[in-house]
ZABA-105383 format. One record per residue (C-alpha): x, y, z; residue in three letters; chain; residue number from 1. Coordinates in nm, 3 decimals, padded with zeros to 5 digits, always signed. Example, Ala and Ser with C-alpha at 12.3 -4.5 7.8 and 13.67 -1.06 7.14 Angstrom:
<recs>
+01.230,-00.450,+00.780,ala,A,1
+01.367,-00.106,+00.714,ser,A,2
</recs>
This chain:
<recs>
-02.165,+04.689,-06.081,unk,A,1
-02.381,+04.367,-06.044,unk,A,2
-02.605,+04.363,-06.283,unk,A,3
-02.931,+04.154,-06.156,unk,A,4
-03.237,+03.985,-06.300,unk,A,5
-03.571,+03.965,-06.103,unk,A,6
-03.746,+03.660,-06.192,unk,A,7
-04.113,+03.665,-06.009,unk,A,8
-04.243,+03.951,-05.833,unk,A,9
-04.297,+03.757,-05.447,unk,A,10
-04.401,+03.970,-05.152,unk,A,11
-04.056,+03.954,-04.994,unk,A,12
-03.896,+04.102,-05.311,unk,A,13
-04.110,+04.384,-05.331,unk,A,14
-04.102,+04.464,-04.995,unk,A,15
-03.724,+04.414,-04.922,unk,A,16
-03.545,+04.284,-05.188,unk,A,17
-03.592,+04.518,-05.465,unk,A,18
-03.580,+04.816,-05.235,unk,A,19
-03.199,+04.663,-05.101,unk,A,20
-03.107,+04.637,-05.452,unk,A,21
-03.212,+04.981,-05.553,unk,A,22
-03.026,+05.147,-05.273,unk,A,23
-02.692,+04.983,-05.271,unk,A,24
-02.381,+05.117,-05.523,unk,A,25
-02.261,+04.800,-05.607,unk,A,26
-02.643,+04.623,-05.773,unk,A,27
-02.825,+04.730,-06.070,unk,A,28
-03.155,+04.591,-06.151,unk,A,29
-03.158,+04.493,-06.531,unk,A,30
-03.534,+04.347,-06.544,unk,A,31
-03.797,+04.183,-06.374,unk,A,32
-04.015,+03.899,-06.554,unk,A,33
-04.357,+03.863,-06.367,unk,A,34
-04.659,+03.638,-06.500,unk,A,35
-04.914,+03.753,-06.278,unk,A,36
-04.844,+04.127,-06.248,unk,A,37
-04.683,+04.231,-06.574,unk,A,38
-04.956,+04.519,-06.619,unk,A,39
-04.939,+04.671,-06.305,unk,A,40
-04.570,+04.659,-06.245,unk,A,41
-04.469,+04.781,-06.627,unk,A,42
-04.493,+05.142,-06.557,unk,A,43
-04.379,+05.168,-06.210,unk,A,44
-03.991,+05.050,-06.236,unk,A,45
-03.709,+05.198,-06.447,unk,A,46
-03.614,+04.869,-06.567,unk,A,47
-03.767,+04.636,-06.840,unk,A,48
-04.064,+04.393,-06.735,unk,A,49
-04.133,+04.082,-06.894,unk,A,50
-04.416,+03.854,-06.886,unk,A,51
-04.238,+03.606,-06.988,unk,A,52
-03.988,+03.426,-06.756,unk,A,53
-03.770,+03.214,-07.057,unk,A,54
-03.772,+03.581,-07.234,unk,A,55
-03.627,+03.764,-06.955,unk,A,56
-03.341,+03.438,-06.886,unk,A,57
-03.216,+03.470,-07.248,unk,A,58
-03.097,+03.831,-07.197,unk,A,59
-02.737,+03.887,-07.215,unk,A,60
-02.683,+04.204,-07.005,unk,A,61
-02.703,+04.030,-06.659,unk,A,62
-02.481,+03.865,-06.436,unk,A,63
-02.686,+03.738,-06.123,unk,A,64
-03.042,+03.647,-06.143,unk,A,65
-03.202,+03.655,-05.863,unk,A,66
-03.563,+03.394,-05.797,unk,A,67
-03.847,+03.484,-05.547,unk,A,68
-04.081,+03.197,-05.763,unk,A,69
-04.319,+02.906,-05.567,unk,A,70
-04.045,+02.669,-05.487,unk,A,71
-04.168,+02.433,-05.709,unk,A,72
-04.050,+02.609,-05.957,unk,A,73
-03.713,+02.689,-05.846,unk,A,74
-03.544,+02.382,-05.994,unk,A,75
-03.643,+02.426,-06.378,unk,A,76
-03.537,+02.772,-06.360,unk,A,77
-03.235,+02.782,-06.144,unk,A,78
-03.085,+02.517,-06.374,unk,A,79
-03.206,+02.696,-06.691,unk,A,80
-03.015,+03.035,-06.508,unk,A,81
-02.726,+02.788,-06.447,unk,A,82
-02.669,+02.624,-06.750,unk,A,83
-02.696,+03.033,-06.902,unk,A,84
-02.351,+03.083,-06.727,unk,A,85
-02.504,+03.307,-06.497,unk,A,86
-02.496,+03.350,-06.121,unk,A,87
-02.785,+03.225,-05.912,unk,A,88
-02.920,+03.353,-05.569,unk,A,89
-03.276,+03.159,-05.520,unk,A,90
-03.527,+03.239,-05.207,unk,A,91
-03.581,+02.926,-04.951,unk,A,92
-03.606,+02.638,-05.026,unk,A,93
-03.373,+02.600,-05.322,unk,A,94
-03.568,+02.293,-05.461,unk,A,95
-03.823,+01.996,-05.370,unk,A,96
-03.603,+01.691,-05.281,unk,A,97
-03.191,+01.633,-05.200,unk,A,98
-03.169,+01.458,-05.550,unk,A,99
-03.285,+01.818,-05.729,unk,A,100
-03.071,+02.000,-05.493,unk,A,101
-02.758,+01.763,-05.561,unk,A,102
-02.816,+01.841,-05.905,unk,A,103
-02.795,+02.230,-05.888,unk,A,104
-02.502,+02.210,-05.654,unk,A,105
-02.293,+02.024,-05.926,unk,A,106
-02.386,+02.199,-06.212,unk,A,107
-02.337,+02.501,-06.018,unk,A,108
-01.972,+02.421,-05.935,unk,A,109
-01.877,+02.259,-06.263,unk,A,110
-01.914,+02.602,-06.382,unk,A,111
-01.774,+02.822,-06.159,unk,A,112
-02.109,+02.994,-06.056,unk,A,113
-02.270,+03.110,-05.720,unk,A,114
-02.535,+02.901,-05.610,unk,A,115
-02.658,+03.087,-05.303,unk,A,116
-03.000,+03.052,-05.072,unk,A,117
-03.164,+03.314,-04.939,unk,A,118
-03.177,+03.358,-04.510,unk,A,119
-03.097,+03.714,-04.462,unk,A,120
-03.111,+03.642,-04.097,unk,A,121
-02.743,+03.471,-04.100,unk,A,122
-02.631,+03.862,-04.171,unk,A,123
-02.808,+04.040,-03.877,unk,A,124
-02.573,+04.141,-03.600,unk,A,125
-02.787,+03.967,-03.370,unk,A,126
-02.671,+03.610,-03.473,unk,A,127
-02.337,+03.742,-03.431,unk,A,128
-02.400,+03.824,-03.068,unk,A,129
-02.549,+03.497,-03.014,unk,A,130
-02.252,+03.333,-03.173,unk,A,131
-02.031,+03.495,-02.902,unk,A,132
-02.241,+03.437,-02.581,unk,A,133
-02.238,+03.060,-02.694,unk,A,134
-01.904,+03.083,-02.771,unk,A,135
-01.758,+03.284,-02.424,unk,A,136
-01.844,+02.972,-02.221,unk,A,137
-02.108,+03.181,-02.066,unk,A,138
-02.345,+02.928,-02.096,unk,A,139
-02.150,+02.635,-01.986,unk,A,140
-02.147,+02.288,-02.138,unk,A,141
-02.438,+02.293,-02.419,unk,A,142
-02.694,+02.051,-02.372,unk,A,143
-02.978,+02.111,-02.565,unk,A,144
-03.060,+02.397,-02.934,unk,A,145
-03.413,+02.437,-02.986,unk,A,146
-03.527,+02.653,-03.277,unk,A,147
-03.835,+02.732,-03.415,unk,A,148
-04.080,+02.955,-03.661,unk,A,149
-04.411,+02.929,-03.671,unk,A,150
-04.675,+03.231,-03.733,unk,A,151
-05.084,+03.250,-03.799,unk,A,152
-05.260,+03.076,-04.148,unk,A,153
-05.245,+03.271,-04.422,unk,A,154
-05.578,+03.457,-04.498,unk,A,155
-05.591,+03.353,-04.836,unk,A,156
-05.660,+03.026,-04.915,unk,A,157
-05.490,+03.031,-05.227,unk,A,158
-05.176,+03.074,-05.157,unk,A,159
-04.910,+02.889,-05.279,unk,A,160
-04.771,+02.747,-04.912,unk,A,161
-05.088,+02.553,-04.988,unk,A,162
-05.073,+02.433,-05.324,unk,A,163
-04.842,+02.144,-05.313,unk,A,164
-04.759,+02.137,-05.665,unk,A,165
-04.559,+02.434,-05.595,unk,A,166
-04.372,+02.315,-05.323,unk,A,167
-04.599,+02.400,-05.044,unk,A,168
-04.607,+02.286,-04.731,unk,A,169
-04.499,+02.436,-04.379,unk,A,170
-04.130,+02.231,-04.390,unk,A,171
-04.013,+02.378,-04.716,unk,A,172
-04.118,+02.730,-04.582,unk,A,173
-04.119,+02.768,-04.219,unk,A,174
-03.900,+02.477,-04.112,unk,A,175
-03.648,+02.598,-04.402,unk,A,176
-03.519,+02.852,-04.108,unk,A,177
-03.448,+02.661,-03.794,unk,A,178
-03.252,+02.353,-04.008,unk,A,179
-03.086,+02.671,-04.182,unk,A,180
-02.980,+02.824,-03.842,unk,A,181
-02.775,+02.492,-03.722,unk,A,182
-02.555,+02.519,-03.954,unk,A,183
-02.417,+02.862,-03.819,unk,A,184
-02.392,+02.673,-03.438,unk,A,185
-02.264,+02.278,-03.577,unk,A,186
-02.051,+02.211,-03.805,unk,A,187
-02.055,+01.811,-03.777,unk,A,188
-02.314,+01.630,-03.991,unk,A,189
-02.630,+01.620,-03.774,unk,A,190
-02.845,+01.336,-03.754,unk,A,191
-03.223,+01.309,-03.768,unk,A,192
-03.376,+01.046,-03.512,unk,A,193
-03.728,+01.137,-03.514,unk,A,194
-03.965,+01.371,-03.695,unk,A,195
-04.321,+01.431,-03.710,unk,A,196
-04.523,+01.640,-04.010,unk,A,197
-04.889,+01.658,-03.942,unk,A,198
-05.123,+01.753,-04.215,unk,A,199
-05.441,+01.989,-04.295,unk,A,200
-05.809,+01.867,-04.363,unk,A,201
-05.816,+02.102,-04.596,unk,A,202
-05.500,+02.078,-04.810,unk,A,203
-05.244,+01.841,-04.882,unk,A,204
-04.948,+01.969,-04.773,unk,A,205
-04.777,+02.003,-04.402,unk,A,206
-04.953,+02.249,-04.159,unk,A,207
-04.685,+02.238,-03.888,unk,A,208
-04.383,+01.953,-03.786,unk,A,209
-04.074,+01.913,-03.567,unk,A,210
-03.792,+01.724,-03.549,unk,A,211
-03.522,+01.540,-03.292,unk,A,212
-03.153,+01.584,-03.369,unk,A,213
-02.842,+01.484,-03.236,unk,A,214
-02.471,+01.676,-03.279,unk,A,215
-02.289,+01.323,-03.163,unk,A,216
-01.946,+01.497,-03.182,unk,A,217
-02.060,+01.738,-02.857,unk,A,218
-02.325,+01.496,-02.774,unk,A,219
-02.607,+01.818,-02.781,unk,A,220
-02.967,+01.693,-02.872,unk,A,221
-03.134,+01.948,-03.105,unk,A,222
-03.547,+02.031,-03.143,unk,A,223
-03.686,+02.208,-03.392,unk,A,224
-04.055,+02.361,-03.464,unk,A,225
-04.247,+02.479,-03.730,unk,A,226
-04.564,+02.527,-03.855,unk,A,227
-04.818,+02.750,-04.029,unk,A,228
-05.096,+02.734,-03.735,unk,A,229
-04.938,+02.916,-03.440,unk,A,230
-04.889,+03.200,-03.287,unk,A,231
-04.599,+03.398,-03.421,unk,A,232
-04.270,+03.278,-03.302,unk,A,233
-03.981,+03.281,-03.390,unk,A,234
-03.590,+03.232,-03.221,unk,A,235
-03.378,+03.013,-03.034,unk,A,236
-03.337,+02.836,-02.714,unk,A,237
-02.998,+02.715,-02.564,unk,A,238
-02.957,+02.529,-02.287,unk,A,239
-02.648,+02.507,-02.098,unk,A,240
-02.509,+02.324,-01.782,unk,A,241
-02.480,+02.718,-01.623,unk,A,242
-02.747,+02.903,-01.789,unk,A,243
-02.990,+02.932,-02.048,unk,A,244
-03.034,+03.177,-02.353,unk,A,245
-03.365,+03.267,-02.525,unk,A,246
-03.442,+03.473,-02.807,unk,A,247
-03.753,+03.594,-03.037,unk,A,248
-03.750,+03.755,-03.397,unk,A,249
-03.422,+03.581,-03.494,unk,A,250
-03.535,+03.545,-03.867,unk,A,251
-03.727,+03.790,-03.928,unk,A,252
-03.627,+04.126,-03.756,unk,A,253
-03.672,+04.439,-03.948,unk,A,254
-03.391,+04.716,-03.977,unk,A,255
-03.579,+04.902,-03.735,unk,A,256
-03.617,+04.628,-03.460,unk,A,257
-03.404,+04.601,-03.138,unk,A,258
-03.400,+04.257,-03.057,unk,A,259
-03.275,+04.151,-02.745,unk,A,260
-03.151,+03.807,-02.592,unk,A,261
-03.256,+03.724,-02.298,unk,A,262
-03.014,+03.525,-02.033,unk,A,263
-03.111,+03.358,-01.728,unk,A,264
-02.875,+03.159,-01.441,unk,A,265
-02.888,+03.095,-01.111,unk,A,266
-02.770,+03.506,-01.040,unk,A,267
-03.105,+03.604,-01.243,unk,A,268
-03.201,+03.718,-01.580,unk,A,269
-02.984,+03.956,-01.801,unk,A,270
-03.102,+04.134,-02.112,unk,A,271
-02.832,+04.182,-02.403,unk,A,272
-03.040,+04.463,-02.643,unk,A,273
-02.868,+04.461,-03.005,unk,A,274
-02.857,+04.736,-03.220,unk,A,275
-03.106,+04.741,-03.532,unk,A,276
-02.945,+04.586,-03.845,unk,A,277
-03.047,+04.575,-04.216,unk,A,278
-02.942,+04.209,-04.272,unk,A,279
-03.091,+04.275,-04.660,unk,A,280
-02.813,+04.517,-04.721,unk,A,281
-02.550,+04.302,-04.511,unk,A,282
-02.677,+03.977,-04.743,unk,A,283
-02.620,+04.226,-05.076,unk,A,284
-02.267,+04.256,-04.955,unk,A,285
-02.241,+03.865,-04.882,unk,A,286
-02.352,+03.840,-05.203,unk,A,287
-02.080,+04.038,-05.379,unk,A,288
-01.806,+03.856,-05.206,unk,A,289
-01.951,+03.513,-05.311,unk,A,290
-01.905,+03.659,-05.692,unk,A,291
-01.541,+03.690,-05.619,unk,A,292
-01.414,+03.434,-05.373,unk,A,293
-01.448,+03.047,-05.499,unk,A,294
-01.341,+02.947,-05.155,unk,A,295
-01.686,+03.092,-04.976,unk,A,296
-01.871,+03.018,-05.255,unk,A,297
-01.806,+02.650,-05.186,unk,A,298
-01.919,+02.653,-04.842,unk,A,299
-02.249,+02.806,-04.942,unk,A,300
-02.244,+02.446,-05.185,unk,A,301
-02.160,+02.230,-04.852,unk,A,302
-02.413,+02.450,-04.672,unk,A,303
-02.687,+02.390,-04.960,unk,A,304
-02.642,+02.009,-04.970,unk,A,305
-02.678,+02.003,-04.561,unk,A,306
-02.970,+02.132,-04.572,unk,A,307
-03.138,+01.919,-04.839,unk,A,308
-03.026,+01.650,-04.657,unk,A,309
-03.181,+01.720,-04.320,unk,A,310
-03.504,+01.818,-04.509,unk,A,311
-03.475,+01.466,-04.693,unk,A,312
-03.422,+01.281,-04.376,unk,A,313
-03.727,+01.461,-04.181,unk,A,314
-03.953,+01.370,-04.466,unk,A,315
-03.855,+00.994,-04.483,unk,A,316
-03.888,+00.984,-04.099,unk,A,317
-04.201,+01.098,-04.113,unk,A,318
-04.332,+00.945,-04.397,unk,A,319
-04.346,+01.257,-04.625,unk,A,320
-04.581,+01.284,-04.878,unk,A,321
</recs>
Protein backbone atom coordinates (compact mmCIF):
# COMPACT_ATOMS: atom_id res chain seq x y z
CA UNK A 1 0.00 0.00 0.00
CA UNK A 2 1.23 3.47 -1.25
CA UNK A 3 0.73 5.68 1.10
CA UNK A 4 0.21 9.35 -0.60
CA UNK A 5 0.28 13.00 0.39
CA UNK A 6 -1.98 15.63 -1.37
CA UNK A 7 -0.29 18.83 -1.41
CA UNK A 8 -2.87 21.63 -2.94
CA UNK A 9 -6.34 20.95 -3.63
CA UNK A 10 -6.24 21.91 -7.87
CA UNK A 11 -9.35 21.25 -9.93
CA UNK A 12 -7.79 18.24 -11.65
CA UNK A 13 -7.15 16.55 -8.27
CA UNK A 14 -10.47 16.85 -7.07
CA UNK A 15 -12.04 15.91 -10.00
CA UNK A 16 -9.79 12.92 -11.05
CA UNK A 17 -7.01 12.48 -9.03
CA UNK A 18 -8.29 11.99 -5.65
CA UNK A 19 -11.23 9.99 -6.88
CA UNK A 20 -8.33 7.45 -8.83
CA UNK A 21 -6.60 7.29 -5.64
CA UNK A 22 -9.57 6.47 -3.53
CA UNK A 23 -10.67 3.65 -5.75
CA UNK A 24 -7.56 1.74 -6.46
CA UNK A 25 -6.17 -1.24 -3.80
CA UNK A 26 -2.78 -0.44 -4.08
CA UNK A 27 -3.00 3.93 -2.88
CA UNK A 28 -3.97 5.27 0.37
CA UNK A 29 -4.46 8.88 0.86
CA UNK A 30 -2.59 9.93 4.15
CA UNK A 31 -3.48 13.87 4.00
CA UNK A 32 -4.13 16.72 2.00
CA UNK A 33 -2.57 20.29 2.91
CA UNK A 34 -4.72 23.09 1.21
CA UNK A 35 -4.22 26.99 1.91
CA UNK A 36 -7.17 28.20 0.29
CA UNK A 37 -9.79 25.58 1.17
CA UNK A 38 -8.78 24.12 4.50
CA UNK A 39 -12.40 24.92 5.99
CA UNK A 40 -14.41 23.54 3.48
CA UNK A 41 -12.47 20.45 2.68
CA UNK A 42 -11.76 19.46 6.64
CA UNK A 43 -14.92 17.65 7.14
CA UNK A 44 -15.52 16.09 3.88
CA UNK A 45 -12.39 13.51 3.55
CA UNK A 46 -11.38 10.66 5.87
CA UNK A 47 -7.93 11.78 5.91
CA UNK A 48 -6.14 14.67 7.84
CA UNK A 49 -6.18 18.30 6.23
CA UNK A 50 -3.66 20.75 6.78
CA UNK A 51 -3.44 24.32 6.12
CA UNK A 52 -0.23 24.30 6.20
CA UNK A 53 1.87 22.86 3.31
CA UNK A 54 5.61 22.58 5.37
CA UNK A 55 3.24 20.87 8.22
CA UNK A 56 1.79 18.32 6.08
CA UNK A 57 5.71 17.58 4.25
CA UNK A 58 7.20 16.85 7.71
CA UNK A 59 4.88 13.85 8.32
CA UNK A 60 6.46 10.57 8.49
CA UNK A 61 3.66 8.14 7.47
CA UNK A 62 3.90 8.79 3.66
CA UNK A 63 5.76 7.51 0.91
CA UNK A 64 4.71 9.48 -2.36
CA UNK A 65 3.54 12.96 -2.28
CA UNK A 66 1.78 13.88 -4.82
CA UNK A 67 1.64 18.20 -6.09
CA UNK A 68 -1.34 19.75 -8.02
CA UNK A 69 0.25 23.53 -6.77
CA UNK A 70 0.65 26.81 -9.43
CA UNK A 71 3.77 25.68 -11.08
CA UNK A 72 5.60 28.26 -9.66
CA UNK A 73 5.59 26.68 -6.82
CA UNK A 74 6.49 23.28 -7.79
CA UNK A 75 10.26 23.72 -7.45
CA UNK A 76 10.49 24.82 -3.62
CA UNK A 77 8.31 22.06 -2.75
CA UNK A 78 9.25 19.19 -4.92
CA UNK A 79 12.82 19.67 -3.66
CA UNK A 80 11.68 20.15 -0.02
CA UNK A 81 9.54 16.50 -0.77
CA UNK A 82 12.88 15.32 -2.29
CA UNK A 83 15.37 16.13 0.03
CA UNK A 84 12.46 14.37 2.78
CA UNK A 85 13.45 11.00 1.11
CA UNK A 86 10.18 10.76 -0.27
CA UNK A 87 8.79 9.96 -3.70
CA UNK A 88 7.58 12.76 -5.94
CA UNK A 89 4.83 12.75 -8.71
CA UNK A 90 4.25 16.69 -9.60
CA UNK A 91 1.33 17.94 -12.18
CA UNK A 92 2.74 19.71 -15.57
CA UNK A 93 5.08 21.56 -15.77
CA UNK A 94 7.52 20.22 -13.20
CA UNK A 95 9.26 23.67 -12.77
CA UNK A 96 9.93 27.27 -14.44
CA UNK A 97 13.26 26.94 -16.36
CA UNK A 98 15.73 23.70 -17.53
CA UNK A 99 18.25 24.92 -14.78
CA UNK A 100 15.32 24.20 -11.88
CA UNK A 101 14.37 21.13 -13.64
CA UNK A 102 18.15 19.88 -13.92
CA UNK A 103 18.23 20.41 -10.38
CA UNK A 104 15.24 18.13 -9.32
CA UNK A 105 16.32 15.47 -11.74
CA UNK A 106 19.73 15.09 -9.87
CA UNK A 107 18.67 15.32 -6.56
CA UNK A 108 16.01 13.03 -7.46
CA UNK A 109 18.40 10.30 -8.69
CA UNK A 110 21.15 10.82 -6.15
CA UNK A 111 18.61 9.45 -3.90
CA UNK A 112 16.99 6.81 -5.39
CA UNK A 113 13.52 8.55 -5.65
CA UNK A 114 10.74 8.82 -8.38
CA UNK A 115 10.60 12.00 -9.95
CA UNK A 116 7.57 11.62 -12.20
CA UNK A 117 5.30 14.35 -14.33
CA UNK A 118 1.95 14.14 -14.66
CA UNK A 119 0.28 13.44 -18.59
CA UNK A 120 -2.21 10.81 -17.95
CA UNK A 121 -2.80 10.82 -21.63
CA UNK A 122 0.58 8.66 -22.33
CA UNK A 123 -1.66 5.74 -20.47
CA UNK A 124 -4.89 5.87 -22.59
CA UNK A 125 -5.21 3.00 -25.01
CA UNK A 126 -5.69 5.40 -27.63
CA UNK A 127 -1.95 6.48 -27.86
CA UNK A 128 -1.28 2.93 -28.01
CA UNK A 129 -3.33 2.53 -31.15
CA UNK A 130 -1.75 5.45 -32.63
CA UNK A 131 1.64 4.06 -31.79
CA UNK A 132 0.79 0.99 -33.95
CA UNK A 133 -0.84 2.61 -37.08
CA UNK A 134 2.45 4.76 -37.20
CA UNK A 135 4.32 1.95 -36.57
CA UNK A 136 2.54 -0.81 -39.29
CA UNK A 137 3.92 1.30 -42.16
CA UNK A 138 0.37 2.18 -42.83
CA UNK A 139 1.15 5.55 -43.23
CA UNK A 140 4.19 5.34 -45.30
CA UNK A 141 7.37 7.38 -44.97
CA UNK A 142 6.56 10.16 -42.14
CA UNK A 143 6.91 13.51 -43.23
CA UNK A 144 5.45 15.82 -41.06
CA UNK A 145 3.83 15.48 -36.62
CA UNK A 146 1.74 18.28 -35.81
CA UNK A 147 0.28 18.47 -32.32
CA UNK A 148 -1.63 20.81 -30.61
CA UNK A 149 -4.00 21.99 -27.44
CA UNK A 150 -5.58 24.91 -27.26
CA UNK A 151 -9.22 25.58 -25.58
CA UNK A 152 -11.41 28.98 -24.68
CA UNK A 153 -10.00 31.85 -21.84
CA UNK A 154 -10.64 31.05 -18.64
CA UNK A 155 -13.70 32.93 -17.16
CA UNK A 156 -11.97 34.05 -14.27
CA UNK A 157 -9.55 36.48 -14.53
CA UNK A 158 -7.74 35.45 -11.65
CA UNK A 159 -6.56 32.51 -12.34
CA UNK A 160 -3.30 31.45 -11.91
CA UNK A 161 -2.50 30.55 -15.90
CA UNK A 162 -2.50 34.34 -15.64
CA UNK A 163 -0.49 35.30 -12.85
CA UNK A 164 3.01 34.90 -13.99
CA UNK A 165 4.55 34.72 -10.72
CA UNK A 166 3.11 31.37 -10.54
CA UNK A 167 4.28 30.08 -13.59
CA UNK A 168 1.55 31.15 -15.84
CA UNK A 169 1.48 31.40 -19.16
CA UNK A 170 -0.13 29.22 -22.08
CA UNK A 171 3.53 27.25 -22.81
CA UNK A 172 3.98 25.93 -19.32
CA UNK A 173 0.25 24.74 -19.42
CA UNK A 174 -1.12 24.06 -22.73
CA UNK A 175 2.05 23.65 -24.78
CA UNK A 176 3.33 21.29 -21.78
CA UNK A 177 1.19 18.45 -23.82
CA UNK A 178 2.16 18.46 -27.44
CA UNK A 179 6.27 18.77 -26.49
CA UNK A 180 5.20 15.92 -23.92
CA UNK A 181 3.59 13.76 -26.70
CA UNK A 182 6.96 13.65 -29.00
CA UNK A 183 8.64 11.99 -26.83
CA UNK A 184 6.31 8.82 -27.09
CA UNK A 185 6.82 9.11 -31.31
CA UNK A 186 11.02 10.33 -31.31
CA UNK A 187 13.38 9.22 -29.48
CA UNK A 188 16.41 11.36 -31.02
CA UNK A 189 17.03 14.78 -29.43
CA UNK A 190 14.74 17.17 -31.36
CA UNK A 191 15.73 20.46 -32.34
CA UNK A 192 13.91 23.77 -32.10
CA UNK A 193 14.38 26.11 -35.28
CA UNK A 194 11.74 28.56 -34.79
CA UNK A 195 9.14 29.53 -32.22
CA UNK A 196 6.76 32.20 -31.70
CA UNK A 197 4.89 33.18 -28.09
CA UNK A 198 2.55 36.04 -28.49
CA UNK A 199 1.32 37.85 -25.49
CA UNK A 200 -2.05 39.36 -23.82
CA UNK A 201 -2.90 43.17 -23.37
CA UNK A 202 -4.10 42.29 -20.41
CA UNK A 203 -1.56 40.07 -18.63
CA UNK A 204 1.92 39.29 -18.82
CA UNK A 205 2.22 36.00 -19.61
CA UNK A 206 1.81 33.89 -23.10
CA UNK A 207 -1.80 33.72 -24.52
CA UNK A 208 -1.03 31.17 -27.26
CA UNK A 209 2.55 30.04 -29.29
CA UNK A 210 3.92 27.38 -31.65
CA UNK A 211 6.90 26.01 -32.56
CA UNK A 212 9.07 24.39 -35.72
CA UNK A 213 10.97 21.18 -35.04
CA UNK A 214 13.07 18.94 -36.77
CA UNK A 215 13.72 14.88 -35.94
CA UNK A 216 17.15 15.09 -38.26
CA UNK A 217 17.72 11.33 -37.70
CA UNK A 218 14.26 10.55 -39.95
CA UNK A 219 14.46 13.94 -41.38
CA UNK A 220 10.41 14.59 -40.14
CA UNK A 221 9.68 18.38 -39.49
CA UNK A 222 7.45 18.73 -36.38
CA UNK A 223 4.65 21.78 -35.56
CA UNK A 224 3.23 22.33 -32.56
CA UNK A 225 0.21 24.69 -31.20
CA UNK A 226 -0.99 26.02 -28.22
CA UNK A 227 -2.73 28.58 -26.72
CA UNK A 228 -5.36 29.74 -24.23
CA UNK A 229 -7.62 31.75 -26.92
CA UNK A 230 -9.04 29.06 -29.21
CA UNK A 231 -11.45 26.93 -29.79
CA UNK A 232 -11.02 23.64 -28.04
CA UNK A 233 -8.62 21.37 -29.71
CA UNK A 234 -6.81 19.06 -29.02
CA UNK A 235 -4.76 15.83 -30.98
CA UNK A 236 -2.44 14.98 -33.55
CA UNK A 237 -1.76 15.15 -37.16
CA UNK A 238 0.61 12.77 -39.14
CA UNK A 239 1.48 13.05 -42.38
CA UNK A 240 2.79 10.33 -44.40
CA UNK A 241 4.06 9.72 -48.03
CA UNK A 242 0.67 7.17 -48.31
CA UNK A 243 -1.75 8.63 -46.01
CA UNK A 244 -2.56 10.84 -43.35
CA UNK A 245 -3.83 10.32 -39.65
CA UNK A 246 -5.85 12.83 -37.57
CA UNK A 247 -7.06 12.75 -34.20
CA UNK A 248 -9.04 15.01 -31.48
CA UNK A 249 -9.23 14.61 -27.57
CA UNK A 250 -5.78 12.93 -27.37
CA UNK A 251 -5.03 14.57 -23.89
CA UNK A 252 -7.82 14.95 -22.44
CA UNK A 253 -10.41 12.08 -23.05
CA UNK A 254 -12.54 11.04 -20.22
CA UNK A 255 -13.09 7.26 -19.21
CA UNK A 256 -16.29 7.51 -20.81
CA UNK A 257 -15.16 8.91 -24.26
CA UNK A 258 -14.72 6.85 -27.51
CA UNK A 259 -12.24 8.55 -29.37
CA UNK A 260 -11.63 7.65 -32.72
CA UNK A 261 -8.70 8.25 -35.33
CA UNK A 262 -9.49 9.18 -38.32
CA UNK A 263 -7.38 7.86 -41.59
CA UNK A 264 -7.50 9.15 -44.96
CA UNK A 265 -5.49 7.86 -48.43
CA UNK A 266 -6.02 7.87 -51.74
CA UNK A 267 -8.80 4.60 -51.18
CA UNK A 268 -10.81 7.14 -48.76
CA UNK A 269 -11.24 7.78 -45.16
CA UNK A 270 -11.28 5.00 -42.43
CA UNK A 271 -12.40 5.45 -38.86
CA UNK A 272 -10.45 3.33 -36.09
CA UNK A 273 -13.09 3.88 -32.82
CA UNK A 274 -11.07 2.95 -29.49
CA UNK A 275 -12.53 1.68 -26.58
CA UNK A 276 -13.03 4.15 -23.49
CA UNK A 277 -10.02 4.05 -21.09
CA UNK A 278 -9.40 5.46 -17.57
CA UNK A 279 -5.79 6.61 -18.25
CA UNK A 280 -5.99 8.02 -14.29
CA UNK A 281 -6.19 4.50 -13.09
CA UNK A 282 -3.68 3.17 -15.89
CA UNK A 283 -1.14 6.28 -14.66
CA UNK A 284 -1.80 4.92 -10.75
CA UNK A 285 -0.46 1.64 -11.98
CA UNK A 286 2.53 3.42 -13.93
CA UNK A 287 3.06 4.91 -10.91
CA UNK A 288 3.52 1.82 -8.75
CA UNK A 289 5.93 0.27 -11.11
CA UNK A 290 8.13 3.46 -11.13
CA UNK A 291 8.36 2.81 -7.09
CA UNK A 292 9.90 -0.50 -7.86
CA UNK A 293 11.88 -0.52 -11.07
CA UNK A 294 15.09 2.00 -11.09
CA UNK A 295 15.46 1.18 -14.72
CA UNK A 296 11.90 3.04 -15.78
CA UNK A 297 12.29 5.36 -13.27
CA UNK A 298 15.32 6.68 -15.13
CA UNK A 299 13.68 7.16 -18.32
CA UNK A 300 10.96 9.23 -16.72
CA UNK A 301 14.51 11.43 -15.56
CA UNK A 302 15.69 11.44 -19.45
CA UNK A 303 12.06 12.14 -20.33
CA UNK A 304 11.86 15.12 -17.65
CA UNK A 305 15.12 16.80 -18.79
CA UNK A 306 13.78 16.58 -22.66
CA UNK A 307 11.20 18.34 -22.00
CA UNK A 308 12.72 21.25 -20.06
CA UNK A 309 14.92 21.50 -22.70
CA UNK A 310 12.54 21.97 -25.59
CA UNK A 311 10.55 24.40 -23.33
CA UNK A 312 14.01 26.28 -22.71
CA UNK A 313 14.81 26.40 -26.33
CA UNK A 314 11.16 27.72 -27.44
CA UNK A 315 11.47 30.48 -24.92
CA UNK A 316 15.00 31.69 -26.01
CA UNK A 317 13.77 31.51 -29.65
CA UNK A 318 11.20 33.52 -29.00
CA UNK A 319 12.52 35.81 -26.73
CA UNK A 320 10.67 34.57 -23.57
CA UNK A 321 9.90 36.74 -20.97
Amino acid sequence: MIRVLILGAANIAERSVIPALLSHTGFKIVGLATRSRYVELQNRFDFDVYSDYEVALSLVDYDLVYIPLPTGLHYKYIKRALELQKHVWSEKSLAQNYDEIVELVTLANQNSKVLFESFQFRFHSQLAELKKIVESGTLGKIRLFRSFFGFPPFKDYDNIRYIKKLGGGALLDAGAYPIKVLSEFFEDELEVLSASLNYSQCYEVDFYGSAQMKSYSNGIDIQIAFGFDNFYQNGVEIWGSEGKLFTNRLFTAPKDFNPEIVLSSKVGDTVVRCSPDDHFANMLDYIKLLLSDTNIRKKEYTQILRQGKIIDQIKRLSNGK
